[in-house]
NUMARRO-191372 format. One record per residue (C-alpha): residue in three letters; residue number from 1; y, z, x. Coordinates in steps of 0.5 Angstrom, whole numbers. Example, Ala and Ser with C-alpha at 12.3 -4.5 7.8 and 13.67 -1.06 7.14 Angstrom:
2
<residu=ALA	num=1	north=-9	up=16	east=25>
<residu=SER	num=2	north=-2	up=14	east=27>
***
This chain:
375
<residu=UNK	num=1	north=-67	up=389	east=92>
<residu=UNK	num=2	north=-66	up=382	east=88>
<residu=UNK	num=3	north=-72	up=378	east=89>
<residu=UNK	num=4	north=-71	up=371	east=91>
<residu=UNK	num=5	north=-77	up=368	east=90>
<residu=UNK	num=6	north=-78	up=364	east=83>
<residu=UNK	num=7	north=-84	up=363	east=79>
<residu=UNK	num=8	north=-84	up=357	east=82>
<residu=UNK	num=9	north=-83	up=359	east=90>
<residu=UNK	num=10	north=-89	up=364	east=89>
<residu=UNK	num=11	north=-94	up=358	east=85>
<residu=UNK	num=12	north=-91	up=354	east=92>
<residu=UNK	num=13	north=-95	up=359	east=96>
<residu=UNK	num=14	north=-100	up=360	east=93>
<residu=UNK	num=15	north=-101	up=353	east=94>
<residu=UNK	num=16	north=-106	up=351	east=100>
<residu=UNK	num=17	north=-104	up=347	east=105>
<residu=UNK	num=18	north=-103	up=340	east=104>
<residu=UNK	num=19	north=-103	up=333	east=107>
<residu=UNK	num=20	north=-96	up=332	east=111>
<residu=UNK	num=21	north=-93	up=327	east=107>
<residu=UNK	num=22	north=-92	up=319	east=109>
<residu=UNK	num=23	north=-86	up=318	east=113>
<residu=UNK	num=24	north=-80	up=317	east=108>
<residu=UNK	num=25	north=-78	up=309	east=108>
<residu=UNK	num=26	north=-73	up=306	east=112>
<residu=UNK	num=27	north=-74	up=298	east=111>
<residu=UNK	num=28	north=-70	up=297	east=118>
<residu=UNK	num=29	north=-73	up=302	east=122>
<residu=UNK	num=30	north=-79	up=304	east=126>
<residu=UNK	num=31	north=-84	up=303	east=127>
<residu=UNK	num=32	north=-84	up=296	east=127>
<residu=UNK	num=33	north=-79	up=295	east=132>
<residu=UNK	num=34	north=-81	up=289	east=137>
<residu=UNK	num=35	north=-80	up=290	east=144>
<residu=UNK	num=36	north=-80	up=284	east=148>
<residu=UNK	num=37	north=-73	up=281	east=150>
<residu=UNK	num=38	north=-74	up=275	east=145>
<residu=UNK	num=39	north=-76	up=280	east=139>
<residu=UNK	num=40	north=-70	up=285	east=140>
<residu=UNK	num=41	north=-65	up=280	east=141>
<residu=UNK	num=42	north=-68	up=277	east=134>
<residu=UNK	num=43	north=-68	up=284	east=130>
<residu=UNK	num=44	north=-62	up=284	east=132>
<residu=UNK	num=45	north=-59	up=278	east=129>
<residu=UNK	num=46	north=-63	up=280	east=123>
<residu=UNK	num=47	north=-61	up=287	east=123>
<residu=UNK	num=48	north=-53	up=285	east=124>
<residu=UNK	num=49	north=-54	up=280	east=118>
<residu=UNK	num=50	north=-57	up=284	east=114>
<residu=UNK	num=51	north=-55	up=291	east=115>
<residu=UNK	num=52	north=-49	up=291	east=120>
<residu=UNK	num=53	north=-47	up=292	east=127>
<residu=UNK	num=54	north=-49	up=300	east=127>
<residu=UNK	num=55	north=-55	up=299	east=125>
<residu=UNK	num=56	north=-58	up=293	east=129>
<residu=UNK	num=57	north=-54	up=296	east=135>
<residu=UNK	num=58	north=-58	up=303	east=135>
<residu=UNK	num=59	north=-65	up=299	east=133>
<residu=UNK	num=60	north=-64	up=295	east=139>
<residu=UNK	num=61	north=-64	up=301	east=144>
<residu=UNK	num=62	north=-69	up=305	east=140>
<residu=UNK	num=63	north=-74	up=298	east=142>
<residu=UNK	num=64	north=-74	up=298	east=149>
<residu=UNK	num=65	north=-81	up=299	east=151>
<residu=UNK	num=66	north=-78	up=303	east=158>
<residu=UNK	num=67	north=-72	up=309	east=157>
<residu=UNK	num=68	north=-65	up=306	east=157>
<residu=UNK	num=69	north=-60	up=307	east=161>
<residu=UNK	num=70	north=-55	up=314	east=159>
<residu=UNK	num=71	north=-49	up=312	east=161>
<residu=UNK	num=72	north=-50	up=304	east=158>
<residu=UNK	num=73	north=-52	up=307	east=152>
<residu=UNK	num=74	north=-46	up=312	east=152>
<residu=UNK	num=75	north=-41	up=306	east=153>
<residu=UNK	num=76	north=-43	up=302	east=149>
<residu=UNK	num=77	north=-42	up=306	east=142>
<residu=UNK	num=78	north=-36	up=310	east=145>
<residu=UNK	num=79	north=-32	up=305	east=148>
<residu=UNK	num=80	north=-26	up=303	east=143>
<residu=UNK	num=81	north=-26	up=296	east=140>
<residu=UNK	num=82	north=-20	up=291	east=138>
<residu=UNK	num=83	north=-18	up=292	east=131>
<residu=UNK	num=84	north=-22	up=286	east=128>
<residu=UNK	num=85	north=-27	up=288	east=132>
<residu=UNK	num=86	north=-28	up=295	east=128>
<residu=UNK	num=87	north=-26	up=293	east=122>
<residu=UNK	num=88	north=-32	up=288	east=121>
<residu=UNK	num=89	north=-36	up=294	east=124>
<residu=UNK	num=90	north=-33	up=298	east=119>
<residu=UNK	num=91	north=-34	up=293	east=112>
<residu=UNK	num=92	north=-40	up=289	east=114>
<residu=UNK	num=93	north=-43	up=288	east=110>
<residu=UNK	num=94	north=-39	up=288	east=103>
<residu=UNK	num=95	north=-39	up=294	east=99>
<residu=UNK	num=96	north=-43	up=291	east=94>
<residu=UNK	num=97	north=-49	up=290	east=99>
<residu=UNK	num=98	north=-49	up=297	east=102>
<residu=UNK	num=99	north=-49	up=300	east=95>
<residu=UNK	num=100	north=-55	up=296	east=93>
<residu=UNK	num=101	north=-58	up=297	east=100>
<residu=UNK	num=102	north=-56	up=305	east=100>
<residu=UNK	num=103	north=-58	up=306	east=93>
<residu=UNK	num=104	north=-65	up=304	east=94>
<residu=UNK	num=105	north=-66	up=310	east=99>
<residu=UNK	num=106	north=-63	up=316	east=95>
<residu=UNK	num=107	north=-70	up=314	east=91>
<residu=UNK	num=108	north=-74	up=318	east=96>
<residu=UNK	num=109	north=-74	up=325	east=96>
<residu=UNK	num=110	north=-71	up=329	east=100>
<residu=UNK	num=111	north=-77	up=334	east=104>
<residu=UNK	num=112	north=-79	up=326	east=105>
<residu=UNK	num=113	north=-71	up=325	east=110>
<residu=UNK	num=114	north=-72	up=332	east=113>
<residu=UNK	num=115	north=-80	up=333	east=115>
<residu=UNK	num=116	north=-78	up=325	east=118>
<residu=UNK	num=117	north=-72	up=327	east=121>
<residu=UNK	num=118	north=-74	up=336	east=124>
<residu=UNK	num=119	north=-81	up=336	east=124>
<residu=UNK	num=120	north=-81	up=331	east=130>
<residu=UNK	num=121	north=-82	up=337	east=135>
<residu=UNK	num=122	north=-80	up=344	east=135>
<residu=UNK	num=123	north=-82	up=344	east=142>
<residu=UNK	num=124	north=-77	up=337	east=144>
<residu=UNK	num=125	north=-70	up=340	east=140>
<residu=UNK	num=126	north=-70	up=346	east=145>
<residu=UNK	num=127	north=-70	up=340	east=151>
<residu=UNK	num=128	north=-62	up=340	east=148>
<residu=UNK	num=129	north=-61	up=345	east=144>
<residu=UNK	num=130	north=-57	up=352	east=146>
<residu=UNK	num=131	north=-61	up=357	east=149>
<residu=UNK	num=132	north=-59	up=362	east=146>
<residu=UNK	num=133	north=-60	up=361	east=138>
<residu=UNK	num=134	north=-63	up=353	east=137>
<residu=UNK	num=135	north=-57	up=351	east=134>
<residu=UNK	num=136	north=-57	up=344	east=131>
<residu=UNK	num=137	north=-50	up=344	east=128>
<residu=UNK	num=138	north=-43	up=344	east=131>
<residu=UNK	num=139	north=-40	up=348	east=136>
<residu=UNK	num=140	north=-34	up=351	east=138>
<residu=UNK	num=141	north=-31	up=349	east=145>
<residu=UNK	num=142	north=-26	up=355	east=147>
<residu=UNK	num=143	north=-24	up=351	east=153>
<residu=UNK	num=144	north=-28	up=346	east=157>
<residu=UNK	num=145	north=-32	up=350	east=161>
<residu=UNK	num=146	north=-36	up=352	east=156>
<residu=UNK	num=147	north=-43	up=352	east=156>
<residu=UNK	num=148	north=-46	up=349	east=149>
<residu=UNK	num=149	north=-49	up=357	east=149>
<residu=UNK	num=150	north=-42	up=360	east=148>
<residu=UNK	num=151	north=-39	up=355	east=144>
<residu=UNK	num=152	north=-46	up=356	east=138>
<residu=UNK	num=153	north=-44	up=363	east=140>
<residu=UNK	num=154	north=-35	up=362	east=138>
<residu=UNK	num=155	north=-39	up=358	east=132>
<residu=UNK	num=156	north=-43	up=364	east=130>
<residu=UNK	num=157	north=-38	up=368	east=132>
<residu=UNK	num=158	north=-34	up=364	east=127>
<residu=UNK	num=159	north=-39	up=364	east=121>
<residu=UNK	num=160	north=-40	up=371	east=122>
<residu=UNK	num=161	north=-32	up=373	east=120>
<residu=UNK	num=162	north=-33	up=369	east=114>
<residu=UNK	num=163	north=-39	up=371	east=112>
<residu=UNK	num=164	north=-37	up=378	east=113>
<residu=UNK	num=165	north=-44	up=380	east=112>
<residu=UNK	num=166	north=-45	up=388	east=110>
<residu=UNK	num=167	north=-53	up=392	east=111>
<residu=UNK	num=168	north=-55	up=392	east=104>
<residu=UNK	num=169	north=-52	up=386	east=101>
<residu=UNK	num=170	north=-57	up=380	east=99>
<residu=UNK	num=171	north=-56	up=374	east=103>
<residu=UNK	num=172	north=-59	up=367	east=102>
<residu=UNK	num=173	north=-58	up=361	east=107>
<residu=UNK	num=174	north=-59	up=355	east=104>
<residu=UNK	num=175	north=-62	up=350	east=110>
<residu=UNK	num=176	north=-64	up=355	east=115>
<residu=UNK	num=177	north=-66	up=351	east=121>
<residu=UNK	num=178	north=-70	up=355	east=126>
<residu=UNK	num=179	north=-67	up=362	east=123>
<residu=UNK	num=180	north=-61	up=362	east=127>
<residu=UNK	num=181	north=-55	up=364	east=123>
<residu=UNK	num=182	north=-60	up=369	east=120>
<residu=UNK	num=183	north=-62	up=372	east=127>
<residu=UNK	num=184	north=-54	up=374	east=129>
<residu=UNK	num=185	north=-53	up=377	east=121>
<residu=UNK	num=186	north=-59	up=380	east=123>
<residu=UNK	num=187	north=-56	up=383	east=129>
<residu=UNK	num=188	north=-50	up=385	east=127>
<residu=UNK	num=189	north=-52	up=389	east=120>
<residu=UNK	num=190	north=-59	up=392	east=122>
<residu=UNK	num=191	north=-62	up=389	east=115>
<residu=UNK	num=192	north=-67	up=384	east=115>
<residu=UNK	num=193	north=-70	up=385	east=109>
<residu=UNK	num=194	north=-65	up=382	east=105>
<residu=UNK	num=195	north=-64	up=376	east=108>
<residu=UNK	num=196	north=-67	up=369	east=105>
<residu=UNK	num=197	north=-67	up=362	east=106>
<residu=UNK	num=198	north=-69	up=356	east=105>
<residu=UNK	num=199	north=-72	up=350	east=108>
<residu=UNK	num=200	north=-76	up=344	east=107>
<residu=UNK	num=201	north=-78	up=343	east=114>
<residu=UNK	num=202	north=-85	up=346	east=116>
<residu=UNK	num=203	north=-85	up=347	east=123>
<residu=UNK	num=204	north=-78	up=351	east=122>
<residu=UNK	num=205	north=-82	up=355	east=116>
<residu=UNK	num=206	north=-87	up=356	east=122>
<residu=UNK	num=207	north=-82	up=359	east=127>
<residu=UNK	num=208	north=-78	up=363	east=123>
<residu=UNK	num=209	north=-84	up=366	east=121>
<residu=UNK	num=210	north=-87	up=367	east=127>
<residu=UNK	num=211	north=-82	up=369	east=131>
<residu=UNK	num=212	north=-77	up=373	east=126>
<residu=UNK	num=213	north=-81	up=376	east=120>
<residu=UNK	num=214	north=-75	up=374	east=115>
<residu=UNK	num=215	north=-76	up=371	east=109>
<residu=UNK	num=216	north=-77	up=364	east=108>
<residu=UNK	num=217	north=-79	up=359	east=102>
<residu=UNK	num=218	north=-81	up=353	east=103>
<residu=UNK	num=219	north=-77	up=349	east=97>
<residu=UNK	num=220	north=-71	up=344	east=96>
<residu=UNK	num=221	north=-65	up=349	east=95>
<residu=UNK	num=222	north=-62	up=343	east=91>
<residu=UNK	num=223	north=-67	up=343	east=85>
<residu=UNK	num=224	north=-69	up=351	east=86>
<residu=UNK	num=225	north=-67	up=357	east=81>
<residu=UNK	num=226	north=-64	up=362	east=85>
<residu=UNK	num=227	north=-63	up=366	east=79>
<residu=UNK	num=228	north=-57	up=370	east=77>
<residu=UNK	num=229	north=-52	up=375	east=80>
<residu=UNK	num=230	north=-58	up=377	east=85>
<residu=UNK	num=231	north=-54	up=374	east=92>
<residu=UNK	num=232	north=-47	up=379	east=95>
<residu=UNK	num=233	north=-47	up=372	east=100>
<residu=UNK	num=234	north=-49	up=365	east=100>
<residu=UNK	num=235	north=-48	up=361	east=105>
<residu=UNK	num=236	north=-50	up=354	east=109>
<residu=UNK	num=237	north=-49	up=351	east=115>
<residu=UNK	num=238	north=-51	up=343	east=117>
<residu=UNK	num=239	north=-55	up=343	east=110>
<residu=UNK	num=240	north=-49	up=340	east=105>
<residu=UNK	num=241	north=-51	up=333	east=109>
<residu=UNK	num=242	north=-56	up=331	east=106>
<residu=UNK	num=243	north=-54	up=334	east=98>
<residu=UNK	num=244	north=-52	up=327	east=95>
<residu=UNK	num=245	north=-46	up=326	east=92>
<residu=UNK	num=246	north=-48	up=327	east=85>
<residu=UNK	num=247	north=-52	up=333	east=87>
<residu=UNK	num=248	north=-47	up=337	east=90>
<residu=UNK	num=249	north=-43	up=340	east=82>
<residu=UNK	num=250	north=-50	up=342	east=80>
<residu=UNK	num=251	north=-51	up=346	east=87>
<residu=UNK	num=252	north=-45	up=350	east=87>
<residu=UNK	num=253	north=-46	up=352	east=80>
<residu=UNK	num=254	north=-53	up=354	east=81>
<residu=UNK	num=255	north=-50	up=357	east=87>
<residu=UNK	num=256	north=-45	up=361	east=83>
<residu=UNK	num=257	north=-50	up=363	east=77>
<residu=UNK	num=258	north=-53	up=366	east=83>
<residu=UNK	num=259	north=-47	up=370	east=86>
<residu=UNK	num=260	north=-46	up=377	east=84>
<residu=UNK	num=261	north=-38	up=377	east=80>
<residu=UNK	num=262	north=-34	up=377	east=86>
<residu=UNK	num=263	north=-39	up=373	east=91>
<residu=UNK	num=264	north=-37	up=369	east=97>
<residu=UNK	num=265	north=-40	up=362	east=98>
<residu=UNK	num=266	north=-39	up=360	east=106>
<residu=UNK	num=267	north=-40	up=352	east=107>
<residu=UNK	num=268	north=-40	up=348	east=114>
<residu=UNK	num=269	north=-41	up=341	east=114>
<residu=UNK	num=270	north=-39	up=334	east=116>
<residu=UNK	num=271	north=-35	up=330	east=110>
<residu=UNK	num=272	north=-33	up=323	east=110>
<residu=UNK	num=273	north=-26	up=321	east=110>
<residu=UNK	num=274	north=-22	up=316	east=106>
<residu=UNK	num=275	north=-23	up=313	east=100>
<residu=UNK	num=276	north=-29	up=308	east=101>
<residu=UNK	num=277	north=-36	up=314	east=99>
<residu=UNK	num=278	north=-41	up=308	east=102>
<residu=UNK	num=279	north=-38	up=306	east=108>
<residu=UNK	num=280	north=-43	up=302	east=113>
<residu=UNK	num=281	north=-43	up=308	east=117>
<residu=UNK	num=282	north=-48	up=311	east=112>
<residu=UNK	num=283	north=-53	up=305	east=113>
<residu=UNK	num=284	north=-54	up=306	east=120>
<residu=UNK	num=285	north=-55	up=314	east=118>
<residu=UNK	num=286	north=-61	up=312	east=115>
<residu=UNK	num=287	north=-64	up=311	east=121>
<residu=UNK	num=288	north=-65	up=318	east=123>
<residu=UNK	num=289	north=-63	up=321	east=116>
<residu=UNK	num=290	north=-67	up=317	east=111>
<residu=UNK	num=291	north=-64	up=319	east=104>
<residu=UNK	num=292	north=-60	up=322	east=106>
<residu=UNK	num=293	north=-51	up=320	east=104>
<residu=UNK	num=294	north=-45	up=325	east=106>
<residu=UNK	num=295	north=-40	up=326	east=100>
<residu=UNK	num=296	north=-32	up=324	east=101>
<residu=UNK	num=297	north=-29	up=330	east=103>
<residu=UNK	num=298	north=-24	up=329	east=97>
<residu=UNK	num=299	north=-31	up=330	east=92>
<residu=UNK	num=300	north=-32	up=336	east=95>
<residu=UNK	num=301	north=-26	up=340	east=94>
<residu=UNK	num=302	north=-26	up=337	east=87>
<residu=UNK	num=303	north=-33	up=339	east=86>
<residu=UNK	num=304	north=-31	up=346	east=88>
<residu=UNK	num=305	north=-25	up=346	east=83>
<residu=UNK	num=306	north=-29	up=343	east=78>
<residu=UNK	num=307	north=-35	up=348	east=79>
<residu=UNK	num=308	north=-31	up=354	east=78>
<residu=UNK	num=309	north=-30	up=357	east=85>
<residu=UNK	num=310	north=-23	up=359	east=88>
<residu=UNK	num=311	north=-23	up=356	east=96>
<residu=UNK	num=312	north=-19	up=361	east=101>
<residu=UNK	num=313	north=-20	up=357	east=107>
<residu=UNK	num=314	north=-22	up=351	east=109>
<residu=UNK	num=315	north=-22	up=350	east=117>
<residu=UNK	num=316	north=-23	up=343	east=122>
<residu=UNK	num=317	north=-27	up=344	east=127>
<residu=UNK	num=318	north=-29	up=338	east=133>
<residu=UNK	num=319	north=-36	up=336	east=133>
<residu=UNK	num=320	north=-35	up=331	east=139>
<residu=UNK	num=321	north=-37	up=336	east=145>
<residu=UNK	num=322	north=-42	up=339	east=142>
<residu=UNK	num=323	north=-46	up=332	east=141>
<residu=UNK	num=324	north=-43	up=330	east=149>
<residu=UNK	num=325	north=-47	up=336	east=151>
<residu=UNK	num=326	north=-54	up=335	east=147>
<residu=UNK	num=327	north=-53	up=327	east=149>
<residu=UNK	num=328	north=-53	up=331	east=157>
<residu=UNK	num=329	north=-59	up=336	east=156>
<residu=UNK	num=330	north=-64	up=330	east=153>
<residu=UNK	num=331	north=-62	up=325	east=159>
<residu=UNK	num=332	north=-63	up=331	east=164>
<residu=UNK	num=333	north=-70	up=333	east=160>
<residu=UNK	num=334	north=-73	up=326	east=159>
<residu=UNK	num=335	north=-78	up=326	east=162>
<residu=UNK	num=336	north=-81	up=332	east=159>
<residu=UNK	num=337	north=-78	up=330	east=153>
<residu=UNK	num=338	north=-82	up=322	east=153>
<residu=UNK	num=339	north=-89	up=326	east=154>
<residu=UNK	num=340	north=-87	up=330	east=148>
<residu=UNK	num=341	north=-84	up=325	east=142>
<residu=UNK	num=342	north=-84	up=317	east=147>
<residu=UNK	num=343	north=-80	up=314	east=149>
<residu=UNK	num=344	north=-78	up=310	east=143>
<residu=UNK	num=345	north=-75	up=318	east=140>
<residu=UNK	num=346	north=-72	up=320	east=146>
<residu=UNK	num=347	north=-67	up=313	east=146>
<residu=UNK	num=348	north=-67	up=313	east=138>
<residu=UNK	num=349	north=-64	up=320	east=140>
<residu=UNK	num=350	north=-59	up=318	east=146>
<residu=UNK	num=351	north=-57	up=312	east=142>
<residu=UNK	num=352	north=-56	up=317	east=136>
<residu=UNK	num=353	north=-51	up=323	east=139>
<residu=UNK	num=354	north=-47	up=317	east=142>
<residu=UNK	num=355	north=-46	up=313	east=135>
<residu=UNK	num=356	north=-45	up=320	east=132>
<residu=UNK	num=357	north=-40	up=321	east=138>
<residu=UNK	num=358	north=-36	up=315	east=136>
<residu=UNK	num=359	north=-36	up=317	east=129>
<residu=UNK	num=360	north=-32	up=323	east=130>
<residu=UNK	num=361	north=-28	up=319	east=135>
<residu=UNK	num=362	north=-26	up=314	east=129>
<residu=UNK	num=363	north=-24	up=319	east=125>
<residu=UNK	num=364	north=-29	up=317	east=119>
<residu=UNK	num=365	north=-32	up=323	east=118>
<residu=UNK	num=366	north=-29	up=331	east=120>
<residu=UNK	num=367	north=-33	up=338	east=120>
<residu=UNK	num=368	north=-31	up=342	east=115>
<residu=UNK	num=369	north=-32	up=350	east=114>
<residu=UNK	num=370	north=-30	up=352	east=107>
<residu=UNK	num=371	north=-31	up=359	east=103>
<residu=UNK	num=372	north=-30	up=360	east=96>
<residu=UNK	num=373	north=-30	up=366	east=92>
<residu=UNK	num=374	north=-33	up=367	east=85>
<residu=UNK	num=375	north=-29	up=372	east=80>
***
């Protein structure tokens, strides 16, 4: 059975445990929010000058002191603007600024962005996620009477036809999140003991272990040796988010290295559209993902080019009626979900699916599900 953990995953385990880290630095973010009317409305002259409309809008709702109103929240991301309007919501500021301010947070390491962001609660995502598998990513709505537990189930259905995964193959998950997608390969091939992710979420770790048994490594795929010819399968749902542009190549030719000559790579991920790689969109992204900076869609297809895999198949899936969906469950759970995390998390979160909505809805970003093959 090929063995995935590297001299450096063991020496990890080894390790005791440590002191969590310091949260990851967003200079316009918590936990310095006024709340007082007069200072939210002064933060927000600041934050619209310095950083853009986007992130001075989600900073002003996360800032009240009592939980704001769903619906207002929901309107005023998700209603249409006229095209000046938009256009200064899109380009402001100029691009220099925001290579200058984007820039400054790619310093940071990525286990700083992902326990900042996935550490929070296990305990307040299952207030919104589906039932059924935790899923944080894109779901598939087959029609509108979908529940968001059958449309994961549509999106892991889906997942599985392209991973078509065998018992006795070796396959790796990189970013696991709560062991969804490996619990339905699970399900589907009998075989646990070859399947692996990885995760540089503790609380994920935590739950996996504790309640599935698979094998997880505490360690960022993006740096990781996953060796050579050892996996059948190598797949990734909702993690090439937070891979930076210039990370990208380096991991899918460490991920085809590590495929077996004939191997599949499954990817599903959001992209950016146009031309522009750092729109004032990925700004406000620092809020809830601090360091963490999507890629042009374009980039991605010339890397898998350029790393040497052959694509056959690259699919668009809608994102908007999965974050509806996490948008009505945390309105419905709020008040468990204030006695959990604050008040201050559940509006950041409110103001964060309806901003996301709203970006989908704008066309500046599309889910994506590539498979590529090595030969």
């Amino acid at each position: 059975m090929p063995r995935a953990r590297t001299g450096a995953a063991r020496a990890h385990h080894r390790r005791p445990a440590v002191t969590k880290p310091p949260r990851p630095r967003v200079p316009f973010g918590n936990p310095d929010l006024p709340t007082t009317s007069l200072g939210r409305w002064l933060r927000v002259v600041t934050d619209g000058l310095v950083y853009g409309p986007p992130s001075a809008a989600i900073n002003y709702f996360a800032s009240s002191p009592t939980l704001v109103d769903p619906e207002a929240v929901w309107t005023f991301f998700t209603q249409l603007r006229t095209a000046p309007v938009q256009y200064v919501t899109d380009h402001y500021p100029v691009a220099p600024v925001r290579r200058r301010i984007i820039t400054r947070m790619m310093h940071q390491a990525h286990s700083d962005g992902i326990e900042y962001h996935y550490d929070l609660s296990n305990d307040f995502y299952r207030l919104f996620l589906d039932r059924e598998f935790m899923f944080y990513t894109c779901a598939d709505f087959h029609s509108p009477t979908d529940t968001i537990e059958q449309a994961q189930r549509n999106k892991a259905d889906h997942l599985l036809s392209l991973i078509e995964p065998k018992a006795g193959e070796a396959i790796m998950e990189m970013g696991c999140g709560w062991g969804s997608m490996l619990r339905h390969i699970h399900a589907a091939t009998g075989d646990k003991g070859n399947l692996w992710g990885y995760t540089l979420s503790r609380e994920q770790k935590a739950h996996i272990e504790q309640n599935f048994g698979f094998n997880v490594l505490l360690e960022d795929f993006t740096t990781a040796d996953m060796g050579e010819s050892r996996y059948d399968k190598i797949y990734s749902i909702g993690a090439l988010e937070h891979v930076r542009p210039d990370e990208i190549l380096p991991l899918l030719r460490t991920c085809r290295r590590a495929l077996k000559p004939g191997g599949r790579l499954v990817q599903h991920f959001f992209s950016l559209n146009g031309t522009d790689p750092m729109p004032t969109s990925m700004i406000a992204a620092q809020l809830p993902f601090p360091g963490s900076l999507l890629s042009l869609h374009s980039h991605h297809l010339a890397m898998v080019q350029e790393a040497g895999f052959r694509l056959t198949h690259d699919s668009l899936h809608d994102y908007r009626p999965t974050l509806r969906a996490w948008f009505d469950r945390l309105v419905e759970s709020r008040d468990e979900a204030i006695a959990l995390v604050g008040v201050e998390h559940v509006n950041k979160y409110l103001a964060f699916f309806a901003s996301s909505w709203a970006f989908f809805n704008l066309r500046q970003a599309t889910l994506h599900r590539l498979v590529m093959e090595r030969d």
